[in-house]
C-alpha positions in Angstrom: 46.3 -37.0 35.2 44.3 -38.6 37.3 44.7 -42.0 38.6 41.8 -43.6 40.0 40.4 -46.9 41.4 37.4 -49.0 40.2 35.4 -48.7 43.4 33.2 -45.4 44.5 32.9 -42.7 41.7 36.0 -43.2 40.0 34.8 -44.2 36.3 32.4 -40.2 36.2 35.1 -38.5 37.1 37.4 -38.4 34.5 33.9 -37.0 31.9 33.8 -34.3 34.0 37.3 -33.4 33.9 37.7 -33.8 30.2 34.8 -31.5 30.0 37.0 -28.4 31.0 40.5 -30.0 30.3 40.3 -31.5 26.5 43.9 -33.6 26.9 42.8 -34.8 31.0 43.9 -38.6 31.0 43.0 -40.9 33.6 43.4 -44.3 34.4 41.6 -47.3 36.1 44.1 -49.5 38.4 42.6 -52.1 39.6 43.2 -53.9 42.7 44.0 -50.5 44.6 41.6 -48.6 46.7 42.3 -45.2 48.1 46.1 -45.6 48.2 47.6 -45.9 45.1 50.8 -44.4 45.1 51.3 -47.7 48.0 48.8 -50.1 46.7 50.6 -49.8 42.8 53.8 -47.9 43.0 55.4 -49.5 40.1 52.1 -48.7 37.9 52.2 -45.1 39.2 55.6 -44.3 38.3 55.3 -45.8 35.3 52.1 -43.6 34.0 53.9 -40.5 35.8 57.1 -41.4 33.6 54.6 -41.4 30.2 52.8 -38.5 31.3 56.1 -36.2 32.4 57.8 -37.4 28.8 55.0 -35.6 26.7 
């Protein structure tokens, strides 16, 4: 899973993982820069919830 923000490279990342891992997800949060897990911890644990449940 990869969880990324709309600044930088974050949007061509998640091609080039699915490229090698067919069921990567990823997910654009906006609003957060290079600290997620503090910029959106609710979001995060939510997505980590859905992704742990599989």
């Amino acid at each position: 899973m990869l969880v990324l923000s709309q600044q930088g490279a974050g949007p061509l990342i998640l091609p080039a993982f699915q490229a090698v891992a067919d069921q990567a997800v990823g997910y654009d949060l906006p609003g957060v820069g290079h600290w997620i897990p503090e910029e959106a911890t609710e979001e995060m644990l939510r997505r980590l919830t859905e992704l742990f449940a599989r």
